[in-house]
N, C-alpha and C positions, 0 to 999 in steps of 0.2 A: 566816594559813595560806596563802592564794592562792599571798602576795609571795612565800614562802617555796617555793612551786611552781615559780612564775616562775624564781624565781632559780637553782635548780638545774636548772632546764630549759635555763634561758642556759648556765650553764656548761657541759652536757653537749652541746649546740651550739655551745661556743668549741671544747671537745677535738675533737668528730669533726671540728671544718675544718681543726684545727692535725693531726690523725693525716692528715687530708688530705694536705694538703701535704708534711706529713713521707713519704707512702709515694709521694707524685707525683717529688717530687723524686728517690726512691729505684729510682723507676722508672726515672727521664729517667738517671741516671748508669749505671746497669744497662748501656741501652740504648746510651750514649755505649760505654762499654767494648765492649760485642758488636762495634758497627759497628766500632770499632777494630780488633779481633783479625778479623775478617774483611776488612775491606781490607788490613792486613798479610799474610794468608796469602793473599789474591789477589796480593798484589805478591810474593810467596814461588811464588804458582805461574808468572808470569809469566817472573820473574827465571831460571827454570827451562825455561823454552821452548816454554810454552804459551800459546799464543794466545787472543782476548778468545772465540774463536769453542766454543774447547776450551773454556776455565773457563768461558762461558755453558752450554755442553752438560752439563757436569760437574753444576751447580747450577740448572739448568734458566733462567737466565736470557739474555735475548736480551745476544749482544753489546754494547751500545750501554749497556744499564743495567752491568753489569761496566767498562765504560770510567767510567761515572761514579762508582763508587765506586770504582773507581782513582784520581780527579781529584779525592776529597773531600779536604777539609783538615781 
């Protein structure tokens, strides 16, 4: 009866790492996609004639960070 404890214990501890990792990764893509559609629409405001100084105002960030997600690949 213990083993029989045991073992369902393990398994329910193999699922929560494997849902782990399934909603980790689910996250990290998420997040790839956001940064995406925001550096596109910073280079959409740029291309348009505003400045690193405007879209930091706009978004409350300092210029220097808006240059660097300009610069991400």
């Amino acid at each position: 009866m213990a083993s029989d404890a045991k073992g369902k214990a393990l398994a329910a501890a193999k699922r929560a790492q494997a849902d782990f990792e399934r909603e980790q990764k689910r996250l990290l893509d998420a997040r790839a996609k956001s940064r995406a559609k925001r550096r596109e629409r910073f280079t959409a405001a740029q291309s348009a004639g505003l400045s690193l100084r405007e879209i930091g105002q706009a978004t409350d960030l300092h210029p220097t960070r808006v240059r660097e997600i300009l610069r991400e690949s």
